[in-house]
C-alpha positions as a Markdown table, in Angstrom:
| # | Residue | x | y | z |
|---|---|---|---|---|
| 1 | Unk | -23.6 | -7.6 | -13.0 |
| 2 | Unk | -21.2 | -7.6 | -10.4 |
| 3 | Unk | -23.9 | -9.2 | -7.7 |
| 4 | Unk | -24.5 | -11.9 | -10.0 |
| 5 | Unk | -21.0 | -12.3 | -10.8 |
| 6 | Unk | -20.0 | -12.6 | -6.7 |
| 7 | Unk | -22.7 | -14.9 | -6.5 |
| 8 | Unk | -21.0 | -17.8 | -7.9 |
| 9 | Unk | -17.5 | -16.9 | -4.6 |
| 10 | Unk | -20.2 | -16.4 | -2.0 |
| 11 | Unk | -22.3 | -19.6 | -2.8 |
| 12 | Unk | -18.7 | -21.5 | -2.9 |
| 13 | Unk | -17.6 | -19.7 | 0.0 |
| 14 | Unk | -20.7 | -21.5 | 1.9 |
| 15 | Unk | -20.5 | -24.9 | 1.1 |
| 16 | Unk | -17.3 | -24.9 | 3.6 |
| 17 | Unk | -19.4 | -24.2 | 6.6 |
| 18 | Unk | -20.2 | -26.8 | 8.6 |
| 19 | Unk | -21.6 | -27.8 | 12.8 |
| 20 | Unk | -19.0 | -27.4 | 14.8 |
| 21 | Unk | -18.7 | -30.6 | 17.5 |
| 22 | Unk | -19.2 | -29.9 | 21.0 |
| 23 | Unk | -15.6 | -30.2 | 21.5 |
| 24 | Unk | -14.8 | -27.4 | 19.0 |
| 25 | Unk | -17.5 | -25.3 | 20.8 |
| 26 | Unk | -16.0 | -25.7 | 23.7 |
| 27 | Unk | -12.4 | -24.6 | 22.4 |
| 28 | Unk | -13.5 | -21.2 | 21.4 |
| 29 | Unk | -12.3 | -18.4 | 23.6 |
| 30 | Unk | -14.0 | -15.3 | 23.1 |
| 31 | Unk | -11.8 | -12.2 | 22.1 |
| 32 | Unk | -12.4 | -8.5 | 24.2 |
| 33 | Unk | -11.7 | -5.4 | 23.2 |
| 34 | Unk | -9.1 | -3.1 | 25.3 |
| 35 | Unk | -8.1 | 0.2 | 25.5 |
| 36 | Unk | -4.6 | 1.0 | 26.5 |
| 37 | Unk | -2.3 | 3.7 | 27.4 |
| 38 | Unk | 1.2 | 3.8 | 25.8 |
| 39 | Unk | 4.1 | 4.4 | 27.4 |
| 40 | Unk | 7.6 | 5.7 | 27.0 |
| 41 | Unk | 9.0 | 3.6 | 25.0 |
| 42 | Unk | 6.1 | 1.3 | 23.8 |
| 43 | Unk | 7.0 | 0.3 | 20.0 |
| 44 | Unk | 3.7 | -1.0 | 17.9 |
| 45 | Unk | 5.5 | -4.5 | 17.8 |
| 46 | Unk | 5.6 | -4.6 | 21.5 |
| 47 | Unk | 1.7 | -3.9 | 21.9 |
| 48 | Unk | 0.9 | -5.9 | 19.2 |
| 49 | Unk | 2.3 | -8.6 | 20.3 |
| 50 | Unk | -0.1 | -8.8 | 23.1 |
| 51 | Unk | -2.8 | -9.8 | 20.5 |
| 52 | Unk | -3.8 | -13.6 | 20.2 |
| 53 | Unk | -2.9 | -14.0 | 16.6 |
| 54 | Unk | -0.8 | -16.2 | 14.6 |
| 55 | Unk | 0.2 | -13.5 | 11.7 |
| 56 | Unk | -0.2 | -10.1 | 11.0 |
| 57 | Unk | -0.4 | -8.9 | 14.2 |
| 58 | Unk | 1.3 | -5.5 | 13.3 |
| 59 | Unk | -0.7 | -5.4 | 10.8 |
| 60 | Unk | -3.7 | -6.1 | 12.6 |
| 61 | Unk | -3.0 | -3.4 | 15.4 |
| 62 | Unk | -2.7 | -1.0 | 13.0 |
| 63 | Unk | -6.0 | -1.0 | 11.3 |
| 64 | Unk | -7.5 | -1.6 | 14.5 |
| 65 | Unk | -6.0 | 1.6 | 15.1 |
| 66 | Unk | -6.2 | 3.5 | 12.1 |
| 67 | Unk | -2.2 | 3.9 | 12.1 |
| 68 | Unk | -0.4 | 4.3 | 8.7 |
| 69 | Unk | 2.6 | 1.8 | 8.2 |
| 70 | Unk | 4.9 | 5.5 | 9.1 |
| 71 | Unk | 2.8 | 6.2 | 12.1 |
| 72 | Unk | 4.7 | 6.4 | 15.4 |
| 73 | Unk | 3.0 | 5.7 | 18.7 |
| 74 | Unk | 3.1 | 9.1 | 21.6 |
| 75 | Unk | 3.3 | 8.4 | 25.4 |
| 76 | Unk | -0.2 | 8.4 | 26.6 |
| 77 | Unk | -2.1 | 7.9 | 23.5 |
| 78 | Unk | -4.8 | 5.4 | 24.1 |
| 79 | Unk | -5.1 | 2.5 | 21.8 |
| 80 | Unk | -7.4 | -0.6 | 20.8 |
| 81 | Unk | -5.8 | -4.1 | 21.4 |
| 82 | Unk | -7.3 | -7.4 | 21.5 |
| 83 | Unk | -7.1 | -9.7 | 23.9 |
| 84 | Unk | -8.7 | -13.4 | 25.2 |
């Protein structure tokens, strides 16, 4: 029941895809995957700031991170941040 019944959202879901132009093709910048060290004094905003996002970045870092909202970051942890 539930397959049939997410049917219906994925089918609409596809009907906004579309070609992208050349132009649009062209705009896309390809994200990487980094691995950093933090340092004294490092807060999550300041890292996740680094990441090429309009919203959620915080938010973003931490799952990317597997960091609860109370989480805390330690002087030479190593963490995951995105970048172009």
């Amino acid at each position: 029941g539930a397959a049939e019944r997410l049917s219906v959202d994925f089918r609409r879901t596809t009907y906004s895809f579309r070609r992208l132009s050349d132009a649009e093709a062209a705009e896309i910048k390809a994200l990487r995957l980094r691995v950093v060290t933090v340092n004294q004094g490092d807060t999550v905003a300041d890292l996740a700031s680094l990441i090429p996002l309009e919203r959620f970045r915080e938010d973003w870092f931490r799952a990317l991170n597997g960091l609860n909202p109370d989480d805390a970051l330690t002087p030479g942890q190593q963490v995951k941040i995105v970048t172009p």
